[in-house]
VEXLUM-594104 format. One record per residue: residue number from 1; residue in one letter; z, y, x of N, C-alpha, C, O in turn. Coordinates in steps of 0.001 Angstrom, whole numbers. Layout:
N
> kolpa, rolum, nz, ny, nx, caz, cay, cax, cz, cy, cx, oz, oy, ox
> NUM, a, Z, Y, X, Z, Y, X, Z, Y, X, Z, Y, X
...
END
This chain:
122
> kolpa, rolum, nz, ny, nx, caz, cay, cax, cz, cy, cx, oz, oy, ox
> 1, x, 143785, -18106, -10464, 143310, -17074, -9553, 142163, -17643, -8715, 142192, -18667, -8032
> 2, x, 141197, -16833, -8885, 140286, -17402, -7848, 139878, -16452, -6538, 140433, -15356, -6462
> 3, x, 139084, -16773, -5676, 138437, -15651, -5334, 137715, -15028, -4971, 136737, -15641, -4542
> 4, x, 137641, -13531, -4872, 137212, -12206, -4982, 135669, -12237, -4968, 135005, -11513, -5710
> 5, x, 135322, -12797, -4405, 133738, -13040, -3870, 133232, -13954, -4915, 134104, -14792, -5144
> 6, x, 132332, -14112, -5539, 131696, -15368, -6742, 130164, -15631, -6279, 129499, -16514, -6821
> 7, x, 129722, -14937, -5401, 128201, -14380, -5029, 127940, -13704, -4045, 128645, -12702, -3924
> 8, x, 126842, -13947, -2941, 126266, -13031, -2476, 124624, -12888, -2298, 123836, -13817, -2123
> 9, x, 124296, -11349, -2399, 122687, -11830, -2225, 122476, -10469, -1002, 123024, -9372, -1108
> 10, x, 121662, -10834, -8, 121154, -10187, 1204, 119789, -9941, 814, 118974, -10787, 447
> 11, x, 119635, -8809, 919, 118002, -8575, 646, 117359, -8213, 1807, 117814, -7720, 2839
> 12, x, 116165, -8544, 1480, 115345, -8684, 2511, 113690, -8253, 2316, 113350, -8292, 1133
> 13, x, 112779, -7914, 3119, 111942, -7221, 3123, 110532, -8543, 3621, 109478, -8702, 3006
> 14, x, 110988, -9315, 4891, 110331, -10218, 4874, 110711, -11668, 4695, 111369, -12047, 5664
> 15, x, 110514, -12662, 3738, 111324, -13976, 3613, 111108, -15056, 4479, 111965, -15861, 4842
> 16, x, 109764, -15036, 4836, 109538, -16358, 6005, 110812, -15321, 7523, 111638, -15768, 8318
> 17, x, 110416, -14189, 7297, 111110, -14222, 9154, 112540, -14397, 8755, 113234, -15145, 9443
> 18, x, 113253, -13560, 7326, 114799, -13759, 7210, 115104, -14792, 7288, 116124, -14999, 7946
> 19, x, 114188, -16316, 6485, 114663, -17402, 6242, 114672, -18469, 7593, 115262, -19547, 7676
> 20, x, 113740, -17734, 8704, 114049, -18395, 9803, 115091, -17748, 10688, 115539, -18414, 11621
> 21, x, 115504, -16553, 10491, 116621, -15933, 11378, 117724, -16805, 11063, 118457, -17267, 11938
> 22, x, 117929, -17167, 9183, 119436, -17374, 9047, 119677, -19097, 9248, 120750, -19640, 9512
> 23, x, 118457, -19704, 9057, 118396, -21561, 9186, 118830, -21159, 10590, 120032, -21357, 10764
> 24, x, 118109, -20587, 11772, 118292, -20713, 13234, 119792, -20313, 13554, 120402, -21100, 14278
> 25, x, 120393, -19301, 13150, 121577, -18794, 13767, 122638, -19891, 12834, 123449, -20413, 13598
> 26, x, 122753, -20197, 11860, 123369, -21342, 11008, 123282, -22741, 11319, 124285, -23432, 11496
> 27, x, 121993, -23217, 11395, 121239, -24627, 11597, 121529, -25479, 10156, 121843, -26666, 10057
> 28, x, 121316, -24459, 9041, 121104, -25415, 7853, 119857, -24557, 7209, 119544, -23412, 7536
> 29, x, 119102, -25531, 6033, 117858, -25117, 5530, 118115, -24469, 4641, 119045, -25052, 4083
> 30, x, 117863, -23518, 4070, 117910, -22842, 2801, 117083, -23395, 1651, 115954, -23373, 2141
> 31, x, 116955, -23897, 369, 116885, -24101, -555, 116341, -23013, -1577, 116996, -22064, -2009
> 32, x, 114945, -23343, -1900, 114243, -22198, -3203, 114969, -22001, -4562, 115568, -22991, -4980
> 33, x, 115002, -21028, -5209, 116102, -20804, -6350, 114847, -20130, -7326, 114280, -19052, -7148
> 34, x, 114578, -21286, -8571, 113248, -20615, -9154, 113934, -19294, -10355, 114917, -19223, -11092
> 35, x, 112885, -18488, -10044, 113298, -17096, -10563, 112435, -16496, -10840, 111701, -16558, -9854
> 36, x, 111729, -15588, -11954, 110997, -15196, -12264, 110695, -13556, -11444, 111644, -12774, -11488
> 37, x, 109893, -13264, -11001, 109637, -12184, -10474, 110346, -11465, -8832, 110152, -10458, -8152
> 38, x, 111300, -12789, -8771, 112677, -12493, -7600, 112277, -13646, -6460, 112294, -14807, -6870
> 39, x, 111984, -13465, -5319, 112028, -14644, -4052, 113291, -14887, -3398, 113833, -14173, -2555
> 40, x, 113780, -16198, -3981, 115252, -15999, -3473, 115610, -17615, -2803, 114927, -18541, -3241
> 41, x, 116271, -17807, -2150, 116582, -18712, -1164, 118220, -18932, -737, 118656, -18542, 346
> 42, x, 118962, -19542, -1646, 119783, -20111, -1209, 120253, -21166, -132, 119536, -22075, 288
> 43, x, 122069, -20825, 411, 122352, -20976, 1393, 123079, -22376, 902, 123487, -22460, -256
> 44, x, 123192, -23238, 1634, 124013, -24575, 988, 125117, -24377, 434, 125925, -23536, 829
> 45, x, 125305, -25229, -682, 126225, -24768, -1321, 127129, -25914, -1899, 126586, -26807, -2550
> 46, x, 128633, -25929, -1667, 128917, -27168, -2398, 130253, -26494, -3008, 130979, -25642, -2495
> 47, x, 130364, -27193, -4367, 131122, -26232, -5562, 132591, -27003, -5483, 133306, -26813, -6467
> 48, x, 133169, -27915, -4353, 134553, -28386, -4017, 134817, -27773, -2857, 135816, -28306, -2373
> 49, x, 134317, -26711, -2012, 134785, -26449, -867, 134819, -24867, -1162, 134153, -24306, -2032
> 50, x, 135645, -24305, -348, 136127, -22615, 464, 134795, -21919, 487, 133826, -22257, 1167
> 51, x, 134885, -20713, -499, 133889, -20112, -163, 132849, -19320, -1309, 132876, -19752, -2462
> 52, x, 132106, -18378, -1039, 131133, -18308, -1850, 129418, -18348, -1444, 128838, -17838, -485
> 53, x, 128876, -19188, -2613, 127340, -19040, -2284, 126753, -17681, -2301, 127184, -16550, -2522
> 54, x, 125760, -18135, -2028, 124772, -17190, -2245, 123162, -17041, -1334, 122497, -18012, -972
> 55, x, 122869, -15893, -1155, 121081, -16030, -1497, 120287, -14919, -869, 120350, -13728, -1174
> 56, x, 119427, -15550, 175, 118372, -14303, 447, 117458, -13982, -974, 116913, -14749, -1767
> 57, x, 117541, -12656, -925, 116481, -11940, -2221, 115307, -11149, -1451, 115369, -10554, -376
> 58, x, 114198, -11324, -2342, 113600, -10456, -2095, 112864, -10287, -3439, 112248, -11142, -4075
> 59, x, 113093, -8843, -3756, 112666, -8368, -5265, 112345, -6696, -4985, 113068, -5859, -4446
> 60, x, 110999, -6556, -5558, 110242, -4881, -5864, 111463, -4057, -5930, 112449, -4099, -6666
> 61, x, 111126, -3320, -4979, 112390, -2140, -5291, 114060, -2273, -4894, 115080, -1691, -5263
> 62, x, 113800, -3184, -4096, 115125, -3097, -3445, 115233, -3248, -1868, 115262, -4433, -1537
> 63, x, 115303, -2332, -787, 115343, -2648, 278, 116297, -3371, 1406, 117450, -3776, 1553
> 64, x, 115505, -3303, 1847, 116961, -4244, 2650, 117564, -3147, 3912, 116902, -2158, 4226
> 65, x, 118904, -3471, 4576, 119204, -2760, 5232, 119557, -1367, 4898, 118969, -703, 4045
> 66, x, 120917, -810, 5879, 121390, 740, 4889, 122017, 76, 3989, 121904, 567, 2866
> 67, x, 122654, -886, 4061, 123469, -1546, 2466, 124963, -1205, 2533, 125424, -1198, 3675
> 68, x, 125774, -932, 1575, 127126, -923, 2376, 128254, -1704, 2053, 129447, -1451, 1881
> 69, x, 127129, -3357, 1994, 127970, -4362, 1553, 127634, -5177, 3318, 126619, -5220, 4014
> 70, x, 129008, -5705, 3502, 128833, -7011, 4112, 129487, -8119, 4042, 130620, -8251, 3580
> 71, x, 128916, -8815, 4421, 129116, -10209, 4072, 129643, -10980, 5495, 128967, -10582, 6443
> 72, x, 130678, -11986, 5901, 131179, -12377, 6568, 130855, -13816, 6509, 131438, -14244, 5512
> 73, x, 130299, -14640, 7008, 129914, -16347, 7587, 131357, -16742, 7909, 132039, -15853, 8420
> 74, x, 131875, -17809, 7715, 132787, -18319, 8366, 132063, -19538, 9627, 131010, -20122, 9373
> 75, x, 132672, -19716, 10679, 132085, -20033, 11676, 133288, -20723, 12542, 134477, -20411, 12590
> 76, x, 132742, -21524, 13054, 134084, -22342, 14041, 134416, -21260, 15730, 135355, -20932, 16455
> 77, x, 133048, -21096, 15624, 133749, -19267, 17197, 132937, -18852, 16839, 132091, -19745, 16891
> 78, x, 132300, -17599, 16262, 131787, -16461, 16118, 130867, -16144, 17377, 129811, -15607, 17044
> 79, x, 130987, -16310, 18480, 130602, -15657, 19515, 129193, -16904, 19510, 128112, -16433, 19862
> 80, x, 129209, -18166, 19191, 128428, -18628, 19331, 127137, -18439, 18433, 126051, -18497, 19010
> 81, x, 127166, -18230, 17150, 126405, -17997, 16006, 125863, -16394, 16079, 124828, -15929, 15601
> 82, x, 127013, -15662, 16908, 126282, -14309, 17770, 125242, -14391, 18533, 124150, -13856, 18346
> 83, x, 125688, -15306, 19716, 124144, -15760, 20688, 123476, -16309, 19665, 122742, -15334, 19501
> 84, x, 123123, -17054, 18846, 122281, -17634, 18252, 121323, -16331, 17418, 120107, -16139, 17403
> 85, x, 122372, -15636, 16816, 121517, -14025, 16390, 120513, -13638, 17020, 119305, -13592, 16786
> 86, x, 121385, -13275, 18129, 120489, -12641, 19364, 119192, -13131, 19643, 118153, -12480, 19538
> 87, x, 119280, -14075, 19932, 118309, -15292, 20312, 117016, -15295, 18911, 115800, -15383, 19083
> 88, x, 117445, -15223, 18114, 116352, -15331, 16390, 115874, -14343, 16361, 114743, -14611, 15955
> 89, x, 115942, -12885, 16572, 115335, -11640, 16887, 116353, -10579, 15780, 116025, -9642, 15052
> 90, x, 117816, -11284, 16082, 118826, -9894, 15344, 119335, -9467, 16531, 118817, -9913, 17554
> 91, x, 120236, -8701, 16614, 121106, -7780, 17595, 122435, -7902, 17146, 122899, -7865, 16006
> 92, x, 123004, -8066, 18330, 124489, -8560, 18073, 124994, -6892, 18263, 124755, -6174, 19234
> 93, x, 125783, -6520, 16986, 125794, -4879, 17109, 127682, -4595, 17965, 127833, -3734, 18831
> 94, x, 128939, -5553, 17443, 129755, -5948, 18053, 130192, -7598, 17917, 130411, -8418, 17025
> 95, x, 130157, -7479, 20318, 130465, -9163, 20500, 132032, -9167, 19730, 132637, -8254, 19170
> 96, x, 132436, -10763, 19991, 133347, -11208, 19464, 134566, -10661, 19538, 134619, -10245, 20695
> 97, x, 135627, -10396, 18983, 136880, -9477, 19191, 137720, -9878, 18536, 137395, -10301, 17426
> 98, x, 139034, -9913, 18905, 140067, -10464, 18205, 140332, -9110, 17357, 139983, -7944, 17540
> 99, x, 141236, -9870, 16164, 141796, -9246, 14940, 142875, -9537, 14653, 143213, -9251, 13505
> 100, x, 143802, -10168, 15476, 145172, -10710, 15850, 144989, -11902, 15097, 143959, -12555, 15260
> 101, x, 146053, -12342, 14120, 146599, -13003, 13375, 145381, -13635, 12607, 145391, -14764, 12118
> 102, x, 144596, -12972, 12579, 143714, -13207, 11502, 142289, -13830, 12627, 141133, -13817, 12203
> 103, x, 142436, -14047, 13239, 141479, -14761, 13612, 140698, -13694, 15349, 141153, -13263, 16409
> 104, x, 139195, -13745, 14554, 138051, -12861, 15691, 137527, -12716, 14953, 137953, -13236, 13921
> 105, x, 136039, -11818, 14835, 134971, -11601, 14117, 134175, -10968, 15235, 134734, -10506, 16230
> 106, x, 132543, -10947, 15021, 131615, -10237, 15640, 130803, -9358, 14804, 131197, -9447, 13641
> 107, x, 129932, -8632, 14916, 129044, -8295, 14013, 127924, -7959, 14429, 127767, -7318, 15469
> 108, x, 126831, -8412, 13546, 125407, -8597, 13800, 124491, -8365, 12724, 124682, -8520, 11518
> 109, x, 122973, -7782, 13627, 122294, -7335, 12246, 120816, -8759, 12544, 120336, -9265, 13559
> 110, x, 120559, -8931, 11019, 119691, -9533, 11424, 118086, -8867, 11279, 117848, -7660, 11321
> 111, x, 117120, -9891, 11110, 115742, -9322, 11303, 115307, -8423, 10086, 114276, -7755, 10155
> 112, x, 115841, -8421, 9348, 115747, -7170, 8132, 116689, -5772, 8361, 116530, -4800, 7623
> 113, x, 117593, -5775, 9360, 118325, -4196, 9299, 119476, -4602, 9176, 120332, -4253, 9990
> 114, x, 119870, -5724, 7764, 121203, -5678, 7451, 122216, -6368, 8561, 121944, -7244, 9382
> 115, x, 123680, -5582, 8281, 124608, -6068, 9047, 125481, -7233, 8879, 126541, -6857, 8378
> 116, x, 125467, -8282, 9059, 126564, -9216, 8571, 127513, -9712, 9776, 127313, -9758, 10989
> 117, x, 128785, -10117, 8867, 130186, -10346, 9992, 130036, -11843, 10111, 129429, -12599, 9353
> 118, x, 130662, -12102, 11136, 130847, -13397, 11474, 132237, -13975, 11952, 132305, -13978, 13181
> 119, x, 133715, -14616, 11131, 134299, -14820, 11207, 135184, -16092, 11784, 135536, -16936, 10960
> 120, x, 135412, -16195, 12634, 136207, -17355, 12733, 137827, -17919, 13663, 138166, -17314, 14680
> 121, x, 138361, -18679, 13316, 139919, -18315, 13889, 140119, -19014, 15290, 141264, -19155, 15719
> 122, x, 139106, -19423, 15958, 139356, -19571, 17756, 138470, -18690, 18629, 138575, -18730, 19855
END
């Protein structure tokens, strides 16, 4: 059994500003992924640990934002990688909130529209 998630890709409209929103609110570099016709930028990735990769896109004909996928960061407090949003030029859409048992999450959009969650259990 593995799981559910194998991939994710966030699209995006501009790549220099996405790729500095998500290095800044994260503080890791993203990595070029050569692809023919597709600008895409992977997030670090290591294939022994929790989790799935994945990749800013930017490809003709696909916009970003209005998506009705999201994607959740795992994060040691959420609320901090929120200010850090804020701060990169996203909008923290909801601050941090508990979810009982299961931890907190916030949610935030970044400099392309899209919404992503931010999860973590203190």
């Amino acid at each position: 059994m593995t799981n559910p998630v194998g991939w994710f890709e966030i699209y995006v409209q501009d790549m220099a500003r996405a790729r500095a929103f998500y290095e800044t609110v994260f503080l890791v570099p993203l990595a070029r992924i050569e692809a023919s016709d597709i600008d895409m930028w992977a997030f670090p990735m290591q294939s022994e640990s929790y989790g799935a990769p994945g990749a800013l896109v930017r490809m003709t004909g696909f916009d970003s934002g209005a998506n009705s996928v999201l994607v959740y960061f795992s994060c040691a407090d959420c609320a901090v990688q929120a200010g850090r949003a804020a701060a990169a030029g996203g909008k923290v859409v909801k601050p941090k909130f508990s979810i009982g048992q299961y931890g907190h999450i916030a949610l935030v959009t970044d400099t392309e529209g899209n919404m992503i969650g931010l999860h973590s259990m203190a």
